[in-house]
PLY file of the C-alpha trace (Angstrom):
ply
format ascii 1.0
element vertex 129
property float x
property float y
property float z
element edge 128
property int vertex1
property int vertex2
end_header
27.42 82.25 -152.32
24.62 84.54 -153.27
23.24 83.86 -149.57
26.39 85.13 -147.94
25.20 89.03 -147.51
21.95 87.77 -145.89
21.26 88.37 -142.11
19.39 86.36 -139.65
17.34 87.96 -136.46
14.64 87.61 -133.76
11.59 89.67 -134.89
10.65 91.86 -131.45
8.05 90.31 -129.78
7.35 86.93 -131.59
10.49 85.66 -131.20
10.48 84.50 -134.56
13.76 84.35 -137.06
13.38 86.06 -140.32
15.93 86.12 -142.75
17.31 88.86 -145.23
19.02 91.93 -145.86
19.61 94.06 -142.69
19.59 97.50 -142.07
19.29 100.56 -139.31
17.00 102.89 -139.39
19.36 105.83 -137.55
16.66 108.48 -137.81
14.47 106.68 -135.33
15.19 107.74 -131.72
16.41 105.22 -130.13
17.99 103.57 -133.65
16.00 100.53 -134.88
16.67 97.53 -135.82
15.52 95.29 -139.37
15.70 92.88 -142.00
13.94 92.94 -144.72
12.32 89.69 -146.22
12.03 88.08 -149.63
8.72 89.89 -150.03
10.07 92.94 -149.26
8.31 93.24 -145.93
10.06 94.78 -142.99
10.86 93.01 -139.63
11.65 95.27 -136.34
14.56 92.95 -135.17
16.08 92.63 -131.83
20.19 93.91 -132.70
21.56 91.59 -130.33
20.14 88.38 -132.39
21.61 89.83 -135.68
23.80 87.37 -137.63
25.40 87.68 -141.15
25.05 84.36 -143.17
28.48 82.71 -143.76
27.54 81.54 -147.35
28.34 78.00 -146.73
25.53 75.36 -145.50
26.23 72.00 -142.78
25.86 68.71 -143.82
21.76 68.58 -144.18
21.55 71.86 -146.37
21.01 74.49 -143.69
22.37 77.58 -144.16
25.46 78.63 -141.49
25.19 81.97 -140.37
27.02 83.68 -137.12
25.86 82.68 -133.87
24.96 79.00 -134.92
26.39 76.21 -133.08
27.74 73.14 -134.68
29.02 69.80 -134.18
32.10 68.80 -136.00
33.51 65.61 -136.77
37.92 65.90 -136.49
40.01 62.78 -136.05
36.72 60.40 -135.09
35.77 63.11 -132.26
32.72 65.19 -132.48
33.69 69.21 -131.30
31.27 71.67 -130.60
32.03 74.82 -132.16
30.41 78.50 -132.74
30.39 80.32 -135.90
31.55 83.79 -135.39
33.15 86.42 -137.48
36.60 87.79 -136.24
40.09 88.51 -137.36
38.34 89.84 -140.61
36.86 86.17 -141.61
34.17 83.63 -140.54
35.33 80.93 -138.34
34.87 78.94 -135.87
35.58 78.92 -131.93
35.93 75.72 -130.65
33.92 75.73 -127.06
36.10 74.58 -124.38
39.56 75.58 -125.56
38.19 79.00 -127.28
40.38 77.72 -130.19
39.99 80.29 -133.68
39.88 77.84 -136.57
39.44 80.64 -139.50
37.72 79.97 -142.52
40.94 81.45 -144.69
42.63 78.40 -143.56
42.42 74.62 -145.27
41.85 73.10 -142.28
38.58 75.36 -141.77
36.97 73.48 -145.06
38.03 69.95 -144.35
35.68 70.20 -141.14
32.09 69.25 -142.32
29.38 71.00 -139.92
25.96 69.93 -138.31
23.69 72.96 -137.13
22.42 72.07 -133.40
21.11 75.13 -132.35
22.01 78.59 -131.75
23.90 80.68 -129.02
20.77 82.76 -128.51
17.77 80.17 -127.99
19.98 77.29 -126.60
23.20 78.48 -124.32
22.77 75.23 -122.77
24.68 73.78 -125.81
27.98 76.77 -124.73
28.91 74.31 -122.05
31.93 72.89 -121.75
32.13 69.13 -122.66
0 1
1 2
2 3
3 4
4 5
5 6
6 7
7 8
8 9
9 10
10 11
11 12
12 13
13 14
14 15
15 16
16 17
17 18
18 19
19 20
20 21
21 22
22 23
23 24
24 25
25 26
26 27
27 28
28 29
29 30
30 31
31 32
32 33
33 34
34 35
35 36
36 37
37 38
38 39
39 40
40 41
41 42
42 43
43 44
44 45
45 46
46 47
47 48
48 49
49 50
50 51
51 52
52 53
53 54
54 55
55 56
56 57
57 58
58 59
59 60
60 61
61 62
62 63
63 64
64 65
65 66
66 67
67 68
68 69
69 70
70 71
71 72
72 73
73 74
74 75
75 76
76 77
77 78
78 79
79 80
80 81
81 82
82 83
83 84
84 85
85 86
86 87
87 88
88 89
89 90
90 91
91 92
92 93
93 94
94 95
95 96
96 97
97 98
98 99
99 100
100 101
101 102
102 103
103 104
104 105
105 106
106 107
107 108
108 109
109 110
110 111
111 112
112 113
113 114
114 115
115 116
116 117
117 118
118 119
119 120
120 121
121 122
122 123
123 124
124 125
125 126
126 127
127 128
């Protein structure tokens, strides 16, 4: 769990995820936006793309973090799902019914994630099925 206070963003003008700590620089005019990286290097970071890691990783290793969208296995039928952070937990909302599976609940762990994609490079994948 020593990943779960680590943020994920889109580096302005590459494009490019970069993972880390985040922080706002409010003295800046307007307010910018970064995470900083293992090597302590700073990355200008587009807000909107910021996601918190949830701590846990999907089925291949990968790290979960909000904004990722998954696949699911329940009951022999694959669900499509994104991680989010609401009601004061991770979770996540089923796409389709907009169904809040929180990550307090049993239920939430029983579920074992794939990562396909994200909600800001493929919105393709927020279609209903």
């Amino acid at each position: 769990m020593k990943d779960r206070f680590k943020c994920r963003g889109q580096m302005i003008g590459s494009n490019e995820w970069v993972c880390g700590y985040y922080y706002i620089d409010l003295c800046a005019k307007p307010n910018s936006f970064f995470i900083r990286g293992d090597e302590h290097h700073d990355f200008s970071v587009k807000e909107e793309t910021v996601g918190q890691c949830t701590g846990l990783k999907d089925k291949a290793g990968k790290l979960i973090y909000e904004g990722d969208i998954v696949i699911a296995t329940k009951k022999a039928v694959d669900c499509r799902f994104i991680i989010d952070f609401d009601y004061g937990s991770f979770g996540a909302r089923h796409i389709g019914t907009n169904t809040w599976h929180s990550s307090s609940t049993v239920s939430f762990f029983e579920l074992v994630f794939k990562i396909i994609g994200n909600i800001h490079e493929n919105p393709e994948l927020l279609e209903r099925l």
